[in-house]
C-alpha positions as CSV (number, residue, x, y, z in Angstrom):
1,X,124.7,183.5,16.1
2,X,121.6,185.7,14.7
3,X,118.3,183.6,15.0
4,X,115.0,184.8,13.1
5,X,111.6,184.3,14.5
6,X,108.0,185.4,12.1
7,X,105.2,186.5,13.3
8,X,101.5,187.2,12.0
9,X,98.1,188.4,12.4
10,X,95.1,187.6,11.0
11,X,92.5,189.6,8.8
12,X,90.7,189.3,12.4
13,X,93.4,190.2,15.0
14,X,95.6,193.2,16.0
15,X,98.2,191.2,17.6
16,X,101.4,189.6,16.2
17,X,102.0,185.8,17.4
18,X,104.9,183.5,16.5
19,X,104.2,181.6,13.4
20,X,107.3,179.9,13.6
21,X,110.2,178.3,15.9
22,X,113.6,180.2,16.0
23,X,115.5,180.0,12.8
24,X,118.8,179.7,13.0
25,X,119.8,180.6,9.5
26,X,118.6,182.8,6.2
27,X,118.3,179.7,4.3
28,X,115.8,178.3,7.0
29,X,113.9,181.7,6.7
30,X,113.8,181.6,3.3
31,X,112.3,178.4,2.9
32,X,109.7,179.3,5.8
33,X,108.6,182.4,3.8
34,X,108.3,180.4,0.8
35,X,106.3,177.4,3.1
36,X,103.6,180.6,4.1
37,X,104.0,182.3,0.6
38,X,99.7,182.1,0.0
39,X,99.6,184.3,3.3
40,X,99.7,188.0,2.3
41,X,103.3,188.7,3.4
42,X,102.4,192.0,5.2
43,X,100.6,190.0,7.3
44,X,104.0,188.6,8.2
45,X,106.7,189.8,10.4
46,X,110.6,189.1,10.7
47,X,112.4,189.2,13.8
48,X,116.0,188.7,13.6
49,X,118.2,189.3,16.9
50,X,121.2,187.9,18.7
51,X,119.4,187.1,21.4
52,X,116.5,184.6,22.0
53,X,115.1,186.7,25.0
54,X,115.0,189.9,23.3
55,X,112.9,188.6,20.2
56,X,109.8,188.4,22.9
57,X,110.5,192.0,24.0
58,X,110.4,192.9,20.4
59,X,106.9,191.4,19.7
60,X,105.7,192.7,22.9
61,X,107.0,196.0,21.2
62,X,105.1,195.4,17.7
63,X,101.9,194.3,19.2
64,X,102.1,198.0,21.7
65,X,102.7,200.2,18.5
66,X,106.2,200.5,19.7
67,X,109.3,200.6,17.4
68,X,111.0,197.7,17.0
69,X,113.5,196.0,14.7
70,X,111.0,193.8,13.6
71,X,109.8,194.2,9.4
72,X,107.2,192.7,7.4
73,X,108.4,189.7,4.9
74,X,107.7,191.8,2.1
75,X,110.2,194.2,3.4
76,X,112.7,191.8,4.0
77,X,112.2,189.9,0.7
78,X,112.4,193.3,-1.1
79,X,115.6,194.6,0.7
80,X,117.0,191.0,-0.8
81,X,115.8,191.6,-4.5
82,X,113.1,188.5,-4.1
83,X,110.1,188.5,-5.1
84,X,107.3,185.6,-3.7
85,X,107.1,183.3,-6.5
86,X,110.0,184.1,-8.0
87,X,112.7,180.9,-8.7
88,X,115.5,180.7,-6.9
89,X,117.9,178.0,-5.8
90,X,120.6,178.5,-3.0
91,X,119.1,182.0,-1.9
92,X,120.5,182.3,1.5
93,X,123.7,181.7,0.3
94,X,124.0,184.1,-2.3
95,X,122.8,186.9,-0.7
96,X,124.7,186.2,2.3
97,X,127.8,186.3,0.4
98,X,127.1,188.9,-2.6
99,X,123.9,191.1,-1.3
100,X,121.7,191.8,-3.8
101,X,124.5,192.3,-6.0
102,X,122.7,194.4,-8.5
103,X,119.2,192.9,-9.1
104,X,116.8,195.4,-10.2
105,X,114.6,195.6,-7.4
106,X,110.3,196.5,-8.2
107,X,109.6,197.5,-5.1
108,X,107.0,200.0,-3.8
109,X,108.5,202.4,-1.6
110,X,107.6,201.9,2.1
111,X,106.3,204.6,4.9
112,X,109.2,205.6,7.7
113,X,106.8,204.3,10.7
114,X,106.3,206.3,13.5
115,X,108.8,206.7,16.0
116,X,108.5,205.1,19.4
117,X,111.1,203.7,21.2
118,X,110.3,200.5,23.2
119,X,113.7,201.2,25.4
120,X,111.9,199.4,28.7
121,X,111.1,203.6,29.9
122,X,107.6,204.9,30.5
123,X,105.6,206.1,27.2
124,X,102.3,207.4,29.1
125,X,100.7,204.4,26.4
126,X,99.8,200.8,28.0
């Protein structure tokens, strides 16, 4: 089972916190994306893992500068061909079964981030 966690920070923090409860499926991401759509979705973050325990590791991660799996919703949405405010019924479904299936995507390219590992080994950062 995958679950999906998203985090955000505020204008006036530096640190990612859980916005929402684990997800258990796209569909239930999608509409939580679409709940918190007024929030600037780069300001959001998507975990998604296997694992319950390793999505806290992973924020731990983000909030250290670390790589981690973790993107922002815009990413995500982008990746997926959706837009914030665009209509769409039975999202999770279709892209789960077709992808994007040829969608024209407008989306601004985004910077590689800088690569650090957080593999639980000493970085010399803390």
């Amino acid at each position: 089972m995958m679950y999906y966690r998203v985090a955000w920070k505020s204008n006036r923090s530096s640190v990612w916190q859980w916005k929402s409860t684990k997800l258990t499926s796209l569909e239930a991401l999608f509409r939580f994306l679409r709940m918190y759509s007024s929030i600037p979705q780069d300001h959001l973050r998507v975990f998604a893992s296997s694992s319950l325990e390793s999505m806290e590791e992973m924020l731990m991660c983000e909030n250290k500068g670390w790589e981690s799996t973790s993107i922002t919703a815009e990413e995500f949405l982008c990746e997926r061909g959706i837009h914030i405010g665009e209509k769409t019924q039975r999202v999770s479904e279709q892209y789960a079964e077709r992808g994007v299936g040829g969608r024209e995507q407008h989306c601004t390219a985004i910077p590689e981030r800088a690569e650090r590992k957080c593999v639980g080994e000493e970085t010399g950062r803390g």
